[in-house]
N, CA, C and O atoms as a GROMACS GRO file, in nm:
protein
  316
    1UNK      N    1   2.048  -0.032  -0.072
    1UNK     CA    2   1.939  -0.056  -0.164
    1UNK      C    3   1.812   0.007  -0.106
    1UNK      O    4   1.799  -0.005   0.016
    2UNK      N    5   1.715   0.073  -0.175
    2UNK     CA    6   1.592   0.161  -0.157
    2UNK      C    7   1.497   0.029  -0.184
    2UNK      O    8   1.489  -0.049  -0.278
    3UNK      N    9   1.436   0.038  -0.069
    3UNK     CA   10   1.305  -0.065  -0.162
    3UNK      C   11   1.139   0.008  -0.050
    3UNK      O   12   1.150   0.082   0.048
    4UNK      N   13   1.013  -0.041  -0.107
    4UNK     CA   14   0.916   0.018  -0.020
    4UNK      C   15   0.810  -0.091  -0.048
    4UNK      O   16   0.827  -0.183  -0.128
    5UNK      N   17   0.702  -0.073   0.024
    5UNK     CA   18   0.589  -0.216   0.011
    5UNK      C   19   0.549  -0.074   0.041
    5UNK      O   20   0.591   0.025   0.101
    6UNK      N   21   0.386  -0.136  -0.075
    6UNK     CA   22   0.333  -0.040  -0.060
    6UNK      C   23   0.159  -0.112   0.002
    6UNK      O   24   0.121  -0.172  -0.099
    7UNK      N   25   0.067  -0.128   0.092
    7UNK     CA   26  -0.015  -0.194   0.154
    7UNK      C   27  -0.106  -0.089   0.130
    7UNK      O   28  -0.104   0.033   0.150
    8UNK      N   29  -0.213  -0.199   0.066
    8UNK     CA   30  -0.368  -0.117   0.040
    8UNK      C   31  -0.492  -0.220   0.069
    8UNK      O   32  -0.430  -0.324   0.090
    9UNK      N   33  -0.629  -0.252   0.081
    9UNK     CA   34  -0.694  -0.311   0.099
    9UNK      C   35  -0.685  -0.382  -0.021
    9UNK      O   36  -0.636  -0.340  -0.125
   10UNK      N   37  -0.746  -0.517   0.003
   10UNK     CA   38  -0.777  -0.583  -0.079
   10UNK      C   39  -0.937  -0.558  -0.157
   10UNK      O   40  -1.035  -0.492  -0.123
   11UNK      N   41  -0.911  -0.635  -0.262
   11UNK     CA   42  -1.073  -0.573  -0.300
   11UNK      C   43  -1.154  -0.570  -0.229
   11UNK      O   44  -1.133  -0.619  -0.118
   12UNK      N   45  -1.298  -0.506  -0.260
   12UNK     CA   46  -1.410  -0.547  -0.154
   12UNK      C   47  -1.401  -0.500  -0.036
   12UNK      O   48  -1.510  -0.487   0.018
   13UNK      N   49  -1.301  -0.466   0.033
   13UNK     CA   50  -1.287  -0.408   0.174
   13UNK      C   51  -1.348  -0.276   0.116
   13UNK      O   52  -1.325  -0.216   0.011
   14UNK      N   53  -1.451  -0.245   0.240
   14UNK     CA   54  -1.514  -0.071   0.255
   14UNK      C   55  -1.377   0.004   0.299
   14UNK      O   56  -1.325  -0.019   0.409
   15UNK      N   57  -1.322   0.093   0.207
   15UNK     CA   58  -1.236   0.219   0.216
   15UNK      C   59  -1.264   0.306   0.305
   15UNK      O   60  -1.150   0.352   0.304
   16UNK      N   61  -1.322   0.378   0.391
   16UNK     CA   62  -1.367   0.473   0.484
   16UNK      C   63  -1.258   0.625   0.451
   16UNK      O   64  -1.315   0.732   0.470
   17UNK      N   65  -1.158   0.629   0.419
   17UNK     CA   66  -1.112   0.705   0.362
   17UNK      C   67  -1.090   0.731   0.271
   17UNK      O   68  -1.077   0.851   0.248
   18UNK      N   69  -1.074   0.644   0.178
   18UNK     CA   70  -1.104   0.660   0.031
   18UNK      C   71  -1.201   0.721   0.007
   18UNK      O   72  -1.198   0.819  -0.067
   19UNK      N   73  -1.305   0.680   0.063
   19UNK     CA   74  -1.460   0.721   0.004
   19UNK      C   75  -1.477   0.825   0.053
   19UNK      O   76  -1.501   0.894  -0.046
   20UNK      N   77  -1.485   0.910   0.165
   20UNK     CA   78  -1.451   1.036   0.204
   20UNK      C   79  -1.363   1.119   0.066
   20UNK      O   80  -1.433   1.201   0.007
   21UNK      N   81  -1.226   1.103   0.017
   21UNK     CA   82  -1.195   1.144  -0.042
   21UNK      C   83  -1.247   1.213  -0.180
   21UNK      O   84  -1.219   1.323  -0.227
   22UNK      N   85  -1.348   1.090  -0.238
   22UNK     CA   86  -1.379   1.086  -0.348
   22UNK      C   87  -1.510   1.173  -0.318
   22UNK      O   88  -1.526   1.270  -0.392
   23UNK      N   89  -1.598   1.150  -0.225
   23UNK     CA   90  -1.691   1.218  -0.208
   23UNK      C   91  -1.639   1.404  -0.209
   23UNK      O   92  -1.718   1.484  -0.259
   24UNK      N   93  -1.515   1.452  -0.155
   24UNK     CA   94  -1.494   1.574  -0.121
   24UNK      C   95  -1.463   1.601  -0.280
   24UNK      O   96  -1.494   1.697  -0.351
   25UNK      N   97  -1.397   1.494  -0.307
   25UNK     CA   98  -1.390   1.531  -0.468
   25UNK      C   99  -1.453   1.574  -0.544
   25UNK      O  100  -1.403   1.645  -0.632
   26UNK      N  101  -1.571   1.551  -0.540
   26UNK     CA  102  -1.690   1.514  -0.629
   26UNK      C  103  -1.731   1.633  -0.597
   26UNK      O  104  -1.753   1.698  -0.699
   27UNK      N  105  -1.764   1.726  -0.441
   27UNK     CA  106  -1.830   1.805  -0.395
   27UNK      C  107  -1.756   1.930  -0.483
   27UNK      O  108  -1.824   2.018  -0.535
   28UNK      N  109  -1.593   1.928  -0.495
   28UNK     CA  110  -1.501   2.051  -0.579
   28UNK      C  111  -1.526   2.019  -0.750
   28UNK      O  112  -1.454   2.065  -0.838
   29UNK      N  113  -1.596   1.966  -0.764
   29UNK     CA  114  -1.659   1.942  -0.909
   29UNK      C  115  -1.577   1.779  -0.993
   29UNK      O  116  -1.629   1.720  -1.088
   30UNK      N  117  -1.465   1.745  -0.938
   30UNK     CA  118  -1.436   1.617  -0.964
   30UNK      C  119  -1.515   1.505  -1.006
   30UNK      O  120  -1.448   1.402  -1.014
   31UNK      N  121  -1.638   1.492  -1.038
   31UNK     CA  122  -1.716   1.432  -1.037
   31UNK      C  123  -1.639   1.279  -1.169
   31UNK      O  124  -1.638   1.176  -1.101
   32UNK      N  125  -1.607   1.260  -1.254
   32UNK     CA  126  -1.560   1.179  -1.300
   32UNK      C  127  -1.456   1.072  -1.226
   32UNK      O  128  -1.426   0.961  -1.268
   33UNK      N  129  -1.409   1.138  -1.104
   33UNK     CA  130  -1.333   1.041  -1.000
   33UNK      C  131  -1.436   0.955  -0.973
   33UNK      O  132  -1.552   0.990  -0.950
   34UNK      N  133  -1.381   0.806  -0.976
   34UNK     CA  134  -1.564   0.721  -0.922
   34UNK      C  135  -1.511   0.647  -0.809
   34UNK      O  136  -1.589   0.574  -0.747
   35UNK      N  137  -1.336   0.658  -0.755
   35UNK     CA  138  -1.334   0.570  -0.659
   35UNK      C  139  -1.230   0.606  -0.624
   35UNK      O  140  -1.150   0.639  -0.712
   36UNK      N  141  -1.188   0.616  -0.478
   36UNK     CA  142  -1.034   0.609  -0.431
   36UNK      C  143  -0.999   0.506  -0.313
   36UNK      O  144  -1.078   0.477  -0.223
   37UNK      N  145  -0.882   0.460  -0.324
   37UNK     CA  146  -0.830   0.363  -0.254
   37UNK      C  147  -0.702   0.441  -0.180
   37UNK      O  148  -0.613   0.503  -0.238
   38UNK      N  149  -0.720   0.420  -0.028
   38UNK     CA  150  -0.607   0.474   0.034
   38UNK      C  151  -0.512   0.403   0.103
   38UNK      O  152  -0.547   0.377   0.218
   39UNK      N  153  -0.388   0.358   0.066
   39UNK     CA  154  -0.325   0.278   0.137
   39UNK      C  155  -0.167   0.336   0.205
   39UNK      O  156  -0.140   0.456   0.202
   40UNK      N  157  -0.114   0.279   0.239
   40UNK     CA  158   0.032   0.312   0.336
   40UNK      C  159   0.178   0.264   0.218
   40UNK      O  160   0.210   0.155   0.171
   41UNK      N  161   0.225   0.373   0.207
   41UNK     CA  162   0.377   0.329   0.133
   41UNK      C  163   0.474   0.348   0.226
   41UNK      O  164   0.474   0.451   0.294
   42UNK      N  165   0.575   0.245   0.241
   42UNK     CA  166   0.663   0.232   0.366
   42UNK      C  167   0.813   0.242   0.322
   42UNK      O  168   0.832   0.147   0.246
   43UNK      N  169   0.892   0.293   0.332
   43UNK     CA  170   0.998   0.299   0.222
   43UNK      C  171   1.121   0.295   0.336
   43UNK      O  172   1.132   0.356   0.442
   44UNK      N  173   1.215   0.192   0.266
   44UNK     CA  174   1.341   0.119   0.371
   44UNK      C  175   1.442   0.121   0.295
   44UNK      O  176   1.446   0.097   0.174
   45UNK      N  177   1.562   0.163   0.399
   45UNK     CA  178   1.678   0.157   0.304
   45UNK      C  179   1.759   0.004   0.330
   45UNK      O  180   1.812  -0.004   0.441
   46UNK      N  181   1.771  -0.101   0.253
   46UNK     CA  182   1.868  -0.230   0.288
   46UNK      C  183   2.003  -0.155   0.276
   46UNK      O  184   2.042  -0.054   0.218
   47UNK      N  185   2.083  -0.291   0.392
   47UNK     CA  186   2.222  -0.263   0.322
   47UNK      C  187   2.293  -0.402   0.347
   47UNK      O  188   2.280  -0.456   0.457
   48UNK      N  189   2.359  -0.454   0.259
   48UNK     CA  190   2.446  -0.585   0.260
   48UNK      C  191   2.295  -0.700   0.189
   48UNK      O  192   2.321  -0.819   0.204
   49UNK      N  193   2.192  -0.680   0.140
   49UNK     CA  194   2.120  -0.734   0.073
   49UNK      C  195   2.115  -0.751  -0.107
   49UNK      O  196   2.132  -0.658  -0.186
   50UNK      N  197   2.088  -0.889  -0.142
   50UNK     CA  198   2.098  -0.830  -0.264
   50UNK      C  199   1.907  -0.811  -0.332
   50UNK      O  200   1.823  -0.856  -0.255
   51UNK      N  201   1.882  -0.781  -0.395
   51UNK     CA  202   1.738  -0.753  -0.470
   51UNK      C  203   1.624  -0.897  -0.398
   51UNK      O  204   1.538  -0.874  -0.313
   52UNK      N  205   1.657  -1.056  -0.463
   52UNK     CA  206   1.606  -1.123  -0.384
   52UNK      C  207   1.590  -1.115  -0.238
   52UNK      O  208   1.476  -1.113  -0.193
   53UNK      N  209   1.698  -1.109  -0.153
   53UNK     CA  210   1.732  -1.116   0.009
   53UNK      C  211   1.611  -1.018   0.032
   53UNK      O  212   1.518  -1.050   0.107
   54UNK      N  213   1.615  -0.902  -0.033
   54UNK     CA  214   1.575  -0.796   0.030
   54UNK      C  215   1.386  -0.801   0.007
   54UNK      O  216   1.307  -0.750   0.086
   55UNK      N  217   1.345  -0.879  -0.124
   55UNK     CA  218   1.254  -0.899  -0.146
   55UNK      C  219   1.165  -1.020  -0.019
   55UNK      O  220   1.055  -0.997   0.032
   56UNK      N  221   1.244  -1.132   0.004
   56UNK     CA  222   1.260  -1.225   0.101
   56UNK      C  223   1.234  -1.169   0.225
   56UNK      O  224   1.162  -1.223   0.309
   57UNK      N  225   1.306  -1.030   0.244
   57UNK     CA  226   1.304  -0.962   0.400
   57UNK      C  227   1.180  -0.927   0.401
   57UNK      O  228   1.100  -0.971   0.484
   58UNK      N  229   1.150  -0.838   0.303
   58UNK     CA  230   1.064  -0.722   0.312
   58UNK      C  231   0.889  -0.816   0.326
   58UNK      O  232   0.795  -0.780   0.397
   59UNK      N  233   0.891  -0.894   0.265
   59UNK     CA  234   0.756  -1.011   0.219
   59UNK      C  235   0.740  -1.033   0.380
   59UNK      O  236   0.630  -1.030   0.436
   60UNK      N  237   0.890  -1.058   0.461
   60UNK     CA  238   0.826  -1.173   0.554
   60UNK      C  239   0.794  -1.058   0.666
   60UNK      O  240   0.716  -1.098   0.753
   61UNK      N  241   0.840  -0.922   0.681
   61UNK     CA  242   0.811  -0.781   0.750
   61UNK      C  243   0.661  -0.752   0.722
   61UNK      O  244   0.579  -0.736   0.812
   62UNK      N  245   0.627  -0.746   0.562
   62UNK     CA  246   0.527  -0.709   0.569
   62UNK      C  247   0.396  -0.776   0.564
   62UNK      O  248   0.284  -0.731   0.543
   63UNK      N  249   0.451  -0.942   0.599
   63UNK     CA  250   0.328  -1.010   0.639
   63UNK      C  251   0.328  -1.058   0.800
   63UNK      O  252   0.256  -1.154   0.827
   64UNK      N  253   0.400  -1.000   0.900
   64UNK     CA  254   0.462  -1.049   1.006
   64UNK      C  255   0.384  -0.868   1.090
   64UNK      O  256   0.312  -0.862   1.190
   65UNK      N  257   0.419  -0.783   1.028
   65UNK     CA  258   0.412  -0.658   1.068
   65UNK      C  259   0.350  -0.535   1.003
   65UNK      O  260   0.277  -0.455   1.062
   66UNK      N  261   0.380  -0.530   0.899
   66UNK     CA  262   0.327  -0.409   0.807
   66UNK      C  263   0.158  -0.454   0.768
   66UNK      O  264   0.080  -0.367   0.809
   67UNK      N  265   0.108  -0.538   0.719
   67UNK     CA  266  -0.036  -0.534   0.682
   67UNK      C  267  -0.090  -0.691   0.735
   67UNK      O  268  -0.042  -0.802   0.757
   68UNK      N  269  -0.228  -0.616   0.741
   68UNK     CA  270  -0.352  -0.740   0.816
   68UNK      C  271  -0.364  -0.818   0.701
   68UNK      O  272  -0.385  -0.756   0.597
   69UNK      N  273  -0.358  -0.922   0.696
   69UNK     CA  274  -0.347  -1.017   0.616
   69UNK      C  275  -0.516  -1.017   0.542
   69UNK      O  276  -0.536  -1.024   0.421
   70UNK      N  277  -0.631  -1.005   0.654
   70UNK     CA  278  -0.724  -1.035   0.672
   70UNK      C  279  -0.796  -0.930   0.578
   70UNK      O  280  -0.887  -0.960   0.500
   71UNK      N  281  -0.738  -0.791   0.596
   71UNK     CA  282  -0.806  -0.705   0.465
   71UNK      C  283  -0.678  -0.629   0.396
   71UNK      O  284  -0.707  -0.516   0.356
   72UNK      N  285  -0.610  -0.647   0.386
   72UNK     CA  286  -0.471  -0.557   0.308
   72UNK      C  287  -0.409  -0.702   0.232
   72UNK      O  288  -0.409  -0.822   0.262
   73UNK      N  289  -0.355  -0.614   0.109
   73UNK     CA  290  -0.238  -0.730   0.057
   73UNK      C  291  -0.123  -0.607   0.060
   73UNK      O  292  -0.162  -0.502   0.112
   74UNK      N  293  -0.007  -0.611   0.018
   74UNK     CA  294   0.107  -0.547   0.001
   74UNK      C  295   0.198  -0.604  -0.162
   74UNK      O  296   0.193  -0.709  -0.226
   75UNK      N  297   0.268  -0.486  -0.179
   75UNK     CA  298   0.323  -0.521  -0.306
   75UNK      C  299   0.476  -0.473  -0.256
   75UNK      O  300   0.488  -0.416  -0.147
   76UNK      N  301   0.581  -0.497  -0.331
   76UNK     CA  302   0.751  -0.527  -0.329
   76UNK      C  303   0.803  -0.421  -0.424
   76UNK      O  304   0.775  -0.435  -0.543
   77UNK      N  305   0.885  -0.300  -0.380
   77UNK     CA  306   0.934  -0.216  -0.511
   77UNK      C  307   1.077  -0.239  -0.478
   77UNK      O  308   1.097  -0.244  -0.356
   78UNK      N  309   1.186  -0.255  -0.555
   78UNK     CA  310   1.265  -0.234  -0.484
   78UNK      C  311   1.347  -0.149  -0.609
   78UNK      O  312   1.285  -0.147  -0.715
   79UNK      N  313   1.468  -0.083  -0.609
   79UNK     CA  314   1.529  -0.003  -0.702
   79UNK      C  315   1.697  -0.053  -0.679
   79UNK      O  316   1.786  -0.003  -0.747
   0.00000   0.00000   0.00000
């Protein structure tokens, strides 16, 4: 089974790369971009899991290891 968490700031956290982004954007004439958010997609292959298990795994990885609780949340894809 393919599944990935994908971890980005939570609102309100200052982006430092995002905003870089959007600014270079803006500079190549992008100017209608008004914001970017840059976060980490982590992508895992399960095996002997079923969709829950793997959802169960992945939640307790990516609050144990993958993102700071303190400014990131994470989201669950699995296929």
């Amino acid at each position: 089974m393919k599944s990935k968490v994908i971890v980005t700031f939570k609102p309100g956290v200052l982006d430092p790369q995002g905003r870089a982004i959007q600014q270079l954007l803006a500079q190549h004439g992008y100017s209608q971009i008004k914001d970017v958010r840059v976060g980490k997609l982590i992508e895992f292959e399960l095996d002997g899991v079923d969709s829950a298990q793997a959802r169960t795994l992945l939640a307790e990885v990516s609050e144990q290891v993958l993102a700071n609780p303190i400014i990131e949340t994470f989201r669950i894809e699995t296929e």
